[in-house]
N, C-alpha and C positions, 0 to 999 in steps of 0.2 A: 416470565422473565422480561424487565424492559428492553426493547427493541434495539436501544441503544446500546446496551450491552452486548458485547462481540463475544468476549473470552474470558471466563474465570475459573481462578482454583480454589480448590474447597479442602482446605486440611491435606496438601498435598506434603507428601513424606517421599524421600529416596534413601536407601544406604546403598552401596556397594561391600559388601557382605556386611559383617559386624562394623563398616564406618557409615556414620551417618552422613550424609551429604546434605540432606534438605530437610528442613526440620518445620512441618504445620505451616507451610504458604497459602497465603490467602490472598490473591491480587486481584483486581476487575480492571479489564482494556477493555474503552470505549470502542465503536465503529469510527472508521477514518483516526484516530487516534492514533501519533505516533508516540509510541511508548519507550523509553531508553530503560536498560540495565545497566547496574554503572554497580562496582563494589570491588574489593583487591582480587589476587588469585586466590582461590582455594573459597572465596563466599560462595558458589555455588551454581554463578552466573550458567555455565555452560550448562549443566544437567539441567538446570530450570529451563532451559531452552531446550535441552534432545527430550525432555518429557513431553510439551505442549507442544511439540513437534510429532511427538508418537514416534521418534528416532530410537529413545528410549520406553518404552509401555510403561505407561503410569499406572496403580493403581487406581481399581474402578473406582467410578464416583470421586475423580478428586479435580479434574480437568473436564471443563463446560464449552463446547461452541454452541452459541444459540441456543443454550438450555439443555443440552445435550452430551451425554457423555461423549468424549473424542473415542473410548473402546468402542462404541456400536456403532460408528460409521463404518463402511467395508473402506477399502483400501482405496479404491477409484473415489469412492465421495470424498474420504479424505484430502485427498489428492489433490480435488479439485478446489478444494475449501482454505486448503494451507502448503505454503510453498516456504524450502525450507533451505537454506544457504546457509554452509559449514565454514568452520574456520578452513579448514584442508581442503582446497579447491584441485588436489590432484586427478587429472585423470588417467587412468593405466591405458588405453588403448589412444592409439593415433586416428583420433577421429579429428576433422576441419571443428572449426570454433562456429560454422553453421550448424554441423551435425550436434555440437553439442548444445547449441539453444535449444534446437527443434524436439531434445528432448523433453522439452518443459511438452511438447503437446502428448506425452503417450497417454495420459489420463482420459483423452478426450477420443482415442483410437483404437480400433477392434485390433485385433490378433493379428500382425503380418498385413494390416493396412496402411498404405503409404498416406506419408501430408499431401493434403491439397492445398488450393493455391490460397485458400482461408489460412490454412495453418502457418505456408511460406511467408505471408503476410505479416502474421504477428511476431512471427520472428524476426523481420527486417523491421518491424516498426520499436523491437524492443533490443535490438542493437544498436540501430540510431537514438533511441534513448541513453546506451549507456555508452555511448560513442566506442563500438566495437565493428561498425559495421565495415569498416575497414578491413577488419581484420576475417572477414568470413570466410576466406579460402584453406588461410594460413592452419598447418596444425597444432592441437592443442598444446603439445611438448614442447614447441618451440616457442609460446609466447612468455613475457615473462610473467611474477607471482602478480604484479597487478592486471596486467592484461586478461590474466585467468581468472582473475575475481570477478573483473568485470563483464566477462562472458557467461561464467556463473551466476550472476545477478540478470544477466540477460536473459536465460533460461529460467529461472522464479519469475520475472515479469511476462515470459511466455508461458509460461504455466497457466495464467488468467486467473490467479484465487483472489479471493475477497483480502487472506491475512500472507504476511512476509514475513517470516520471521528470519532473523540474519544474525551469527554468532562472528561480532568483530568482523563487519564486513572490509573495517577501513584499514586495516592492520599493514596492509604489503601495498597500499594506493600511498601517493606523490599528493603534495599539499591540493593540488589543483583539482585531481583525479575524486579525491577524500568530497573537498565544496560540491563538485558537482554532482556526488552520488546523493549526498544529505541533501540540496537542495532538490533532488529527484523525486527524493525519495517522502519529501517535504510536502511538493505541489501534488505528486500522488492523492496523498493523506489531506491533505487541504480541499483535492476535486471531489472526494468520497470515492476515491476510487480503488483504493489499496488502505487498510490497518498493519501500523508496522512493528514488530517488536525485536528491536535490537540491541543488545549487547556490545557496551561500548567501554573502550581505556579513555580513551579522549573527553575529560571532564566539561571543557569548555565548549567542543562540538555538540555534545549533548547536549547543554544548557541553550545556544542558539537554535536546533533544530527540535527538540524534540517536547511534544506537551506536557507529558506526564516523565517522571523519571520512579525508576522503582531501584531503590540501596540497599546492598544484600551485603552483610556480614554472616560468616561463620555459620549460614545455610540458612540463616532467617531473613524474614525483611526487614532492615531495621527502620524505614520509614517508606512512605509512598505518597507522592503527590506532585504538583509543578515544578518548575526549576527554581523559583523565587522561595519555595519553603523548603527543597531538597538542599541547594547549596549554602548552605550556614557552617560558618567557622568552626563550630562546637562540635557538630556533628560530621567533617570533613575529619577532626583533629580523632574524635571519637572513634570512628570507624578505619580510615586511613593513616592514622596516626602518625598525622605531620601536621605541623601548622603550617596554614594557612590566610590569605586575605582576601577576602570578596569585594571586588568592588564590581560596578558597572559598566560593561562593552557600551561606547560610545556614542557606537552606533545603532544600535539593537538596543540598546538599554535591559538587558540581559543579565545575568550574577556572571560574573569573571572569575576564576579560580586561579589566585596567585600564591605558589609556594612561598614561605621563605626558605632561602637557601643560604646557608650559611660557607663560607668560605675558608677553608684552614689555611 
């Protein structure tokens, strides 16, 4: 397998009893590559992300890291290889927004072994990343849904895997909060230090931040590739079933995604 190549699927299929959900995905995410899923509700996006998360067990042979089925990794390799953010960042117990990064280290700790000051470390450096670090005393219950995201996100960057995978990380963040996770999450993938594959509503976010975009209708892929061949009029109108106009971010020179909205 080239080197290059991080993660792919191979005739990957889901139902949820007699519904089909995913239907013969075939996708390849480069390394450092941030990769977007973008497509309406119900194409598929989520399940495609709890399979090659191993949230949900894929069938054998259909999901590759490094050439490798993701079933014959044990749990701890897994673990440490891919790091995985839900849409429902609830937590039930009252644990501090420290306790709950530090859980990104238990991959890396024996049974009933405390963090050392290696581990306190990454978790102070991966809260000041996602500008949480303020908040480490505080309990998880009482912050609000973006503050909890982005404490959640701080624990997958404590985790230390090579891959991210995030289901609508940006959904409950503030326009500000949204820029500066995608830029984060940007310079990651840019340093070789993190492959990201996330799941996004935000057409235009995607198309600025993200290299590859993969379009999913109705549990297939209906295309894959840059932002510049993903967003096309034809196939926004096609899959999405609005028109639309593409023109060019002014500053980025980027595809732009402009509805028409009609007015009664």
């Amino acid at each position: 397998m080239n080197t290059a190549m991080l993660l792919e699927t191979r005739n990957l299929h889901w139902s949820y009893g007699q519904q089909k959900v995913l239907d013969s995905i075939n996708i390849t995410v480069k390394k450092s590559c941030f990769c977007g899923l973008i497509g309406p509700n119900g194409s598929g996006k989520t399940t495609l992300i709890k399979n090659i998360s191993r949230i949900l067990v894929p069938q054998k042979n259909s999901v590759y890291i490094y050439g490798k089925d993701i079933c014959q990794y044990s749990s701890r390799e897994f673990s440490k290889l891919v790091a995985y953010v839900p849409q429902n960042t609830n937590v039930e117990f009252e644990f501090t927004a420290m306790d709950v990064v530090l859980m990104g280290r238990s991959p890396y700790l024996k049974r009933f072994e405390p963090e050392s000051m290696h581990d306190m470390d990454i978790a102070r450096e991966a809260m000041f990343l996602t500008n949480t670090w303020h908040l480490k005393d505080k309990s998880i219950s009482k912050l609000s849904g973006g503050e909890k995201q982005r404490v959640v996100i701080a624990r997958a960057l404590c985790q230390n895997t090579e891959i991210i995978i995030l289901d609508e990380p940006v959904s409950h963040l503030d326009l500000q909060h949204q820029i500066e996770l995608m830029r984060l999450l940007k310079q990651l993938c840019n340093e070789g230090k993190k492959t990201v594959i996330m799941s996004i509503h935000d057409l235009n976010l995607a198309s600025q931040f993200c290299d590859d975009i993969i379009l999913m209708n109705r549990g297939k892929v209906f295309d894959f590739g840059n932002p510049e061949n993903i967003f096309d009029a034809g196939k926004i109108k096609e899959v999405y079933g609005i028109d639309v106009m593409i023109d060019k971010n002014p500053v980025t020179g980027k595809p732009h995604v402009i509805p028409f909205i009609k007015m009664n």
